[in-house]
N, C-alpha and C positions, 0 to 999 in steps of 0.2 A: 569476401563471403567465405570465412574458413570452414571447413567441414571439421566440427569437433571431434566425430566417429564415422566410420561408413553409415552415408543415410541420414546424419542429422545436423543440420547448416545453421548456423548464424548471421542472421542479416540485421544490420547496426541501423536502425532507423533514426533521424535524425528528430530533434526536440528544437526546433528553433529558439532563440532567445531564453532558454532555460540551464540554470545549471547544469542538470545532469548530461544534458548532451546529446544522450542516446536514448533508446531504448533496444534491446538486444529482442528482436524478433528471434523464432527458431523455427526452423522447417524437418518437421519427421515425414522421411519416405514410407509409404504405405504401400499394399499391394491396390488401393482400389484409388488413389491420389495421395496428394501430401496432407499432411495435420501441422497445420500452423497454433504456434502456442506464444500468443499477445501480440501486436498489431502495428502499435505507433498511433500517435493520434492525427487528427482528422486536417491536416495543412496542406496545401498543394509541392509542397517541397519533401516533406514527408511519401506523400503516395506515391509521387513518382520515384525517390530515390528508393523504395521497395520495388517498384515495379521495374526499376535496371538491374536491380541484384537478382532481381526473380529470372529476369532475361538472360544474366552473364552465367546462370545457373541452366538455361534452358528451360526452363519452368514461365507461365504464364498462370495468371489469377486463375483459369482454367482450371489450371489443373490440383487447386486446392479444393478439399472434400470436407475439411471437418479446421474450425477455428477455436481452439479453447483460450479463453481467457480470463487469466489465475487473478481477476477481482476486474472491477467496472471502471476504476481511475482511468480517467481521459486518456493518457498514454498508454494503458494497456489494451483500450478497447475502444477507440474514438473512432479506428479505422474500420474498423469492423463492420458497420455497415453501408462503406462504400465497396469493401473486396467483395462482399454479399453481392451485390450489385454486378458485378461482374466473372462470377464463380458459381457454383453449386453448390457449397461452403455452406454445412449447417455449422451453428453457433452453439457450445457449450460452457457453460459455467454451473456455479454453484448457487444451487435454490435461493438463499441468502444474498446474493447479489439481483438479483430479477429485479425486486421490486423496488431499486435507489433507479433504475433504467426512468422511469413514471417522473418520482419524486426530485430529481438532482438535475434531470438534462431535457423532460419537460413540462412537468408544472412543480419547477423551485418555489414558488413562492411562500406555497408554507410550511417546508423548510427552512427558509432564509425567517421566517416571523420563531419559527421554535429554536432557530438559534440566537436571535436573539433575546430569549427568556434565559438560554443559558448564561449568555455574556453577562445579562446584565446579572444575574442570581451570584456571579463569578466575578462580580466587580468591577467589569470593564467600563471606564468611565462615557458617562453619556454624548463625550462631545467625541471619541472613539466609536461608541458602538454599532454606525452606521457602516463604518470603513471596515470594521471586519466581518461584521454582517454581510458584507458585496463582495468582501475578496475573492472569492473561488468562484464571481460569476464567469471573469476572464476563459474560462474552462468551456463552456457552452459551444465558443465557437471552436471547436477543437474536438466536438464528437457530432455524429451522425448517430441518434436513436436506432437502434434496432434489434430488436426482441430474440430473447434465444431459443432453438428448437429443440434444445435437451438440456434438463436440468440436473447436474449433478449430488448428490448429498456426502460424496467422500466413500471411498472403499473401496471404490469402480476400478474395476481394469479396462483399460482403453485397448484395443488389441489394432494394431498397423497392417498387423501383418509379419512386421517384421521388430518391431518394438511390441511389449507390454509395457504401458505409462499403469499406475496403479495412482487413482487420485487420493492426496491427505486434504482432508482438509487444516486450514492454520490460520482460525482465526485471529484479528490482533490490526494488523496493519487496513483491514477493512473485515468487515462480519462475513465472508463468504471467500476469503481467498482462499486459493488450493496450491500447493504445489505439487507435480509429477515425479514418481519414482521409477526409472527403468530399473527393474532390478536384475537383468542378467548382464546389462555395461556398466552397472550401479551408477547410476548418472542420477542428479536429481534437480531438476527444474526449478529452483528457487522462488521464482517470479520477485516480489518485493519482501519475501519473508526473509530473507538472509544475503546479506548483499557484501562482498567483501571489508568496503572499507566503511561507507557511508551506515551508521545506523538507520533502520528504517526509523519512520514518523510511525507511533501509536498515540493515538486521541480518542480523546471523547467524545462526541458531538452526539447530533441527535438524534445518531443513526444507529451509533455503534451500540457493541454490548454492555452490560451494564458494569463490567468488568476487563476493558479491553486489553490493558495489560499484562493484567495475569491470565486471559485468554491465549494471551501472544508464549506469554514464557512456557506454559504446560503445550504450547502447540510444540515450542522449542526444542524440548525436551520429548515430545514423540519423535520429530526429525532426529533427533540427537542417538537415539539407538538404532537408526539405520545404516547399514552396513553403504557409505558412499563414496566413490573414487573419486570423482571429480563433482561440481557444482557448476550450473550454468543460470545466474542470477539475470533477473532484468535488465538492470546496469552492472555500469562499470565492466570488469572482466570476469571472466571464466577462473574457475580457482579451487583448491584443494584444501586439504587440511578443517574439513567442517567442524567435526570438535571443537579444534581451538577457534575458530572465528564466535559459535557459540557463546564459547566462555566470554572468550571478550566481549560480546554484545550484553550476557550477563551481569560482566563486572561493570559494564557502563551504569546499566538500569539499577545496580545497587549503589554507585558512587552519585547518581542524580537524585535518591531516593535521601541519601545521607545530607544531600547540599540542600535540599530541601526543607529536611528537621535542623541543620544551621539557621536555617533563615526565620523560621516562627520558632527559633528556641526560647526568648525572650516575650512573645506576644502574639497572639492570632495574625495572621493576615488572610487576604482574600488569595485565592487562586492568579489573579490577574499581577496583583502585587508581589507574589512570590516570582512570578516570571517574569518579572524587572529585573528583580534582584541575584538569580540562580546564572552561572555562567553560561553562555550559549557561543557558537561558533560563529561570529556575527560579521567577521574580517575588517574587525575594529570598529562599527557603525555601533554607535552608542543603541540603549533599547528607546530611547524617543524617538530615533530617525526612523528606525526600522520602517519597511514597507508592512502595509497592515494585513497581507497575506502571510508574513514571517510573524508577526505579532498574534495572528491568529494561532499559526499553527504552535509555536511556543502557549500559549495559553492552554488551548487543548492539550499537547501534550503535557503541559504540567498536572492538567487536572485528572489525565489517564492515570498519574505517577501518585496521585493524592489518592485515585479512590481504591487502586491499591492497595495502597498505605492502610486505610483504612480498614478493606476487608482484614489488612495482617494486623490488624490494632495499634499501630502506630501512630496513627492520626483521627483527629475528629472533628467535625465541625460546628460551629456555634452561629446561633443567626441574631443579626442585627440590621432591623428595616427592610428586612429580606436579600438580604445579602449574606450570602455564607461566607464564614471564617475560618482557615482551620487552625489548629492548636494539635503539640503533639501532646499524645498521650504517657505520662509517667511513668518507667517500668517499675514494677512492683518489687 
């Protein structure tokens, strides 16, 4: 449980059977209890191995007052309303997140039907569109519903006591994430907006904004003029040098944007066909094997990467049988 600074702890919550591994709980000392910022999701190995670190800390679910949590993705918030259950712990996030709480965790279903209008509009073939349609149900069992008692909209200073957290909002990686600014340790809470090594996932689905990527990069670029010593991201490690991780995440989104006009430079294709063909980090698993929650999310974000494009004139779509196509646009 390393103390990053006097008063603000990291507790490594475990992600069973997933890549990432982790999720990096944080605990800020207040004068009136602690302020826990994201959770872990909702597994019996998960809660307990919070609830030892809480103990090796002296600290019990007790003694948390206030849970913020920087967007609703199962890992950040699944736990959430079991620590409720056992705390005082009012629940905050950003207004933009409340109402996926209803729609994603407990009546999906007509979400799971409005995406798939999108697949199919997106070209995902019929004897696929059922398997990624279902893939993020796995998630369900991994959160405990429950409702927040302060709604943020960004701007907010959160005051400990002993911390001022100052909420941004950064939309991109979901429509309501936040991340926290201490501005006298210049610390800043990343949650899944800027993660050392891993790019985040931005998509489009049927939730997001109608712009999610370029949401994400102008959020980018707000974080990017704040004065930050250190970074304390969801995953992975704790880390400096924000600027430059920026850049790089930048230079990715414009290198995937380029691999994309490669690929329809010759002839329309659908959004689904272009993420065949664009490279992905796959660890050599061809894209037929893929699992259809990796196929999912590759679809999505390619078609974040398209409508982008798009808003910048880069690309455009043509329809056939109600399937979109895009094509890039010819500079002048």
């Amino acid at each position: 449980m390393p103390e990053i600074v006097p008063g603000i702890h990291q507790l490594r919550v475990p992600i069973p059977d997933n890549p990432l591994g982790f999720l990096n709980s944080y605990l800020v000392r207040g004068r009136d209890g602690w302020l826990m910022v994201d959770t872990g999701w909702n597994e019996e190995a998960s809660f307990q191995s919070l609830k030892d670190q809480l103990g090796g800390l002296g600290i019990g679910f007790g003694d948390i007052t206030r849970i913020i949590v920087t967007h609703i993705h199962a890992d950040h918030y699944g736990l959430a309303g079991r620590i409720k259950e056992h705390s005082p712990a009012n629940l905050l996030m950003h207004e933009a997140e409340r109402p996926f709480i209803q729609s994603r965790y407990v009546n999906y279903e007509g979400l799971m039907a409005r995406m798939g209008v999108i697949f199919h509009r997106h070209g995902v073939p019929d004897s696929e569109l059922p398997r990624l349609q279902g893939a993020s149900l796995p998630v369900l069992g991994f959160v405990e519903p429950t409702w927040p008692e302060i709604l943020l909209k960004g701007g907010e200073t959160i005051s400990t006591g002993f911390f001022d957290l100052q909420v941004i909002w950064t939309p991109g990686h979901s429509s309501g994430h936040v991340c926290l600014y201490e501005t006298k340790a210049r610390i800043l809470f990343s949650g899944d907006h800027i993660l050392p090594v891993i790019t985040p996932n931005i998509s489009y689905h049927a939730e997001s904004t109608a712009n999610p990527l370029g949401d994400y990069v102008r959020a980018l670029h707000r974080i990017e003029s704040l004065p930050v010593d250190l970074v304390l991201p969801a995953h992975e490690q704790v880390f400096t040098g924000l600027k430059e991780r920026i850049k790089a995440i930048l230079d990715h989104h414009a290198s995937r944007k380029q691999a994309i006009l490669d690929t329809i430079r010759d002839e329309p294709r659908t959004a689904y066909d272009i993420s065949g063909r664009i490279p992905w980090e796959t660890m050599g698993v061809p894209w037929e094997k893929l699992s259809a929650f990796t196929k999912r999310a590759a679809v999505t974000e390619t078609l974040a990467h398209l409508l982008d494009m798009e808003e910048e004139g880069m690309v455009r779509t043509v329809q056939a049988n109600t399937v979109a196509r895009w094509e890039r646009v010819s500079a002048r």
